[in-house]
Structure formats: C-alpha cells, structure tokens
C-alpha positions as CSV (number, residue, x, y, z in Angstrom):
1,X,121.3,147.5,100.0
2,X,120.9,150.0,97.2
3,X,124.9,148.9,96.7
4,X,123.8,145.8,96.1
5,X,121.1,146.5,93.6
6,X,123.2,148.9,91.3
7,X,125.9,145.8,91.8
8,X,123.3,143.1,90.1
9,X,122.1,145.8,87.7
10,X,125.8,146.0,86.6
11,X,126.3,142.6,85.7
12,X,122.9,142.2,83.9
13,X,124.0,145.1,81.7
14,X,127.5,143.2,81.7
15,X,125.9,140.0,80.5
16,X,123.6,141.6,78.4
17,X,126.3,142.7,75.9
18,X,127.6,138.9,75.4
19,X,124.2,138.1,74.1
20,X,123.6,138.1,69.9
21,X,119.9,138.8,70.5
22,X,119.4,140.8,73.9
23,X,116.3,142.7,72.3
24,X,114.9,139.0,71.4
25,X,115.6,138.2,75.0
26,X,113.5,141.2,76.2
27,X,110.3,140.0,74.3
28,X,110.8,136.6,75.6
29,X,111.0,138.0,79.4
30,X,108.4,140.3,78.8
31,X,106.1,137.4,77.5
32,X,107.0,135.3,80.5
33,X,106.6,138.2,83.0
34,X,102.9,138.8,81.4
35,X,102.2,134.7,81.7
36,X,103.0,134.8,85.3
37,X,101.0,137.6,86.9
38,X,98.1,136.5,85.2
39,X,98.6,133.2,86.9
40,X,99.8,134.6,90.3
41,X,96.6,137.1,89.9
42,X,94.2,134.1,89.0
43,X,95.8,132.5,92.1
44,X,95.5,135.2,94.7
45,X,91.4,135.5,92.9
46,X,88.8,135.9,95.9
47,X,86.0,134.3,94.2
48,X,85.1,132.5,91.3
49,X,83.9,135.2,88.8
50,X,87.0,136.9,89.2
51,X,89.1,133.2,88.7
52,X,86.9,133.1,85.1
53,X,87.8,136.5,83.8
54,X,91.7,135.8,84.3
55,X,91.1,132.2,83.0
56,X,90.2,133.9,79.6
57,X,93.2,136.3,79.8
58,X,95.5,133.7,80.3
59,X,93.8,131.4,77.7
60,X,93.9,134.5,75.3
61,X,97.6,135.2,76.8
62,X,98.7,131.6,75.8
63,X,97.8,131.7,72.3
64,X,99.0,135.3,72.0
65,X,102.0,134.1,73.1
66,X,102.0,130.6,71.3
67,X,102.2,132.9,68.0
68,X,104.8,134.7,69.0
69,X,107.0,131.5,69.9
70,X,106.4,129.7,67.0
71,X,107.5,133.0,64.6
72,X,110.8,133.6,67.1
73,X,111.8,129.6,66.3
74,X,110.8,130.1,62.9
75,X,112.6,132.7,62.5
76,X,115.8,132.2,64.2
77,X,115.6,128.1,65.1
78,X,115.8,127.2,68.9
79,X,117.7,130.1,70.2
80,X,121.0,129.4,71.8
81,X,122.3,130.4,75.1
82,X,125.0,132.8,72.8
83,X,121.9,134.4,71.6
84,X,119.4,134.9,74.4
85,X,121.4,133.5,77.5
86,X,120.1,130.3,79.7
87,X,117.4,132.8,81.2
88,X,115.9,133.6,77.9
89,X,116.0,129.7,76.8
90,X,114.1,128.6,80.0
91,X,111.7,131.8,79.5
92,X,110.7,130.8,76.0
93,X,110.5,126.7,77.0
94,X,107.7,128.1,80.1
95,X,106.0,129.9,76.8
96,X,105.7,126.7,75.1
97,X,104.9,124.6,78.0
98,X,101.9,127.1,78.1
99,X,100.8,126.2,74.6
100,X,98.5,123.6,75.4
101,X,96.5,123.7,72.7
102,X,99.5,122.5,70.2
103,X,100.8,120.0,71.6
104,X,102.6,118.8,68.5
105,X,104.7,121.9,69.0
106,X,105.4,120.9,72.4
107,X,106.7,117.9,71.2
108,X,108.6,119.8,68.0
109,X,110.6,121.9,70.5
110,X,110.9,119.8,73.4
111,X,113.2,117.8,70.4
112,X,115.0,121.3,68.8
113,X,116.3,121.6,72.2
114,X,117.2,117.9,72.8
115,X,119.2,118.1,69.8
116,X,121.3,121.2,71.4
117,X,122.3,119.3,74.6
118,X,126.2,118.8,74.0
119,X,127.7,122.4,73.5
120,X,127.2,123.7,76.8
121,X,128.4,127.0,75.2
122,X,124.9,127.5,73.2
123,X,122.6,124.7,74.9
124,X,120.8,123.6,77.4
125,X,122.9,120.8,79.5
126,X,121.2,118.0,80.1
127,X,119.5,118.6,84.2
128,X,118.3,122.0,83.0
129,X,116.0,120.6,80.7
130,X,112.7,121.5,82.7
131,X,110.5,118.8,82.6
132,X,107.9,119.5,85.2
133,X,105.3,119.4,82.1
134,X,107.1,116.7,80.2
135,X,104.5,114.3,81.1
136,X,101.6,115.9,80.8
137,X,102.4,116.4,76.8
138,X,104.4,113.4,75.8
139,X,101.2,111.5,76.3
140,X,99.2,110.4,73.5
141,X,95.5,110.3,73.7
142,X,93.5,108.1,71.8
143,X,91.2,110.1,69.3
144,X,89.2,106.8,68.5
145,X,87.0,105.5,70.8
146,X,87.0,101.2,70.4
147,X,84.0,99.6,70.2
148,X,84.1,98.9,74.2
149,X,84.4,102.3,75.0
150,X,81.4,103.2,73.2
C-alpha cells in the first residue's frame, strides 16, 4: 500500500512540473478543500444551532472565496489546463458555482470557459463542462413584480 501512495505522490509531483502556474493551482485546491469541509461539516451537523454557525462560515467562505476568483480571472483570464491542469479548472468552476450572490459572474465565466472548448490542450472539452448548477444560474428572475402579482 505505502508503494502505492509514494507511486501517486510521484506522478503528482510529475504532473506538477508540466503546469505554468502550479502555485496558482495550490490556492485554487486549497480554496476548494476549505469549501468542502465546511459543507461535509454542516452536513454531518447534529442539530440546528450547530447547522447555523457553519451556514455563516460557508456564507462568509463563499464571498471570501468569490474575491479571490474574480482577482485570479482578472489577473490571468480563465486559466488553461497548461496553466493549472483540468483539476485546478474544475476546482476554480466549484468556487464560482459557490458564488451565489453574483450571479452575473456565473454567467461571465460559465462563457470564458465556453469560449476555450476546442483546444483540448488548454480547455475544458465539451462533457467536462460541469453543469450540475447550470440551471439554477442561467435562470432569470423577474425583478418587477406586474400588476397581477401585486
């Protein structure tokens, strides 16, 4: 087993060293990995106090993060698989699938990595798109109410 370990180890390092921006990829991970337990903790919550204090962590966790997307894209555009490999791409999408509260980003990125789908070399290909979210932020909802809602 421990063969096995230092085996996978190896060729994380190995991949690692193809990548442009490995210590970008780190923060991404790191974000992701933060996202998660909070979620897995709030899941695994015995009672309902303990479900609002993680609620606020991960609402807090989500902005936090949210800033820290949106200065990575700004900084470096939608980062290719060259740069951050498929692991950090799907890592950052998770991120901004978390940023509920700006949906128009959502939307922003959703298309900057539409627009990479062809090179298979520094994009996403088509099926590894996730869309388990899509849904849920490509629908508009009305700001106005009309006079029969009211």
């Amino acid at each position: 087993m421990e063969r096995v370990v230092e085996e996978v180890f190896k060729k994380e390092r190995d991949y690692a060293k193809t990548l442009q921006l490995t210590d970008l990829r780190k923060q991404i991970y790191q974000m992701t990995l933060q996202d998660q337990q909070l979620r897995f903790r709030k899941a695994q919550a015995g009672n309902d106090s303990i479900r609002a204090v993680l609620d606020s962590d991960i609402v807090r966790s989500d902005l936090e993060n949210q800033k820290a997307a949106k200065d990575i894209i700004l900084q470096y555009g939608w980062p290719k698989i060259s740069q951050i490999g498929k692991d950090g791409q799907n890592n950052l999408w998770l991120i901004v699938q978390h940023a509920d509260q700006d949906v128009r980003f959502q939307k922003a990125e959703l298309q900057a990595m539409e627009q990479l789908i062809g090179n298979p070399k520094d994009s996403f290909n088509k099926p590894t798109i996730p869309t388990i979210r899509l849904p849920l932020i490509l629908v508009e909802c009305p700001t106005k109410k009309t006079s029969k809602q009211r």
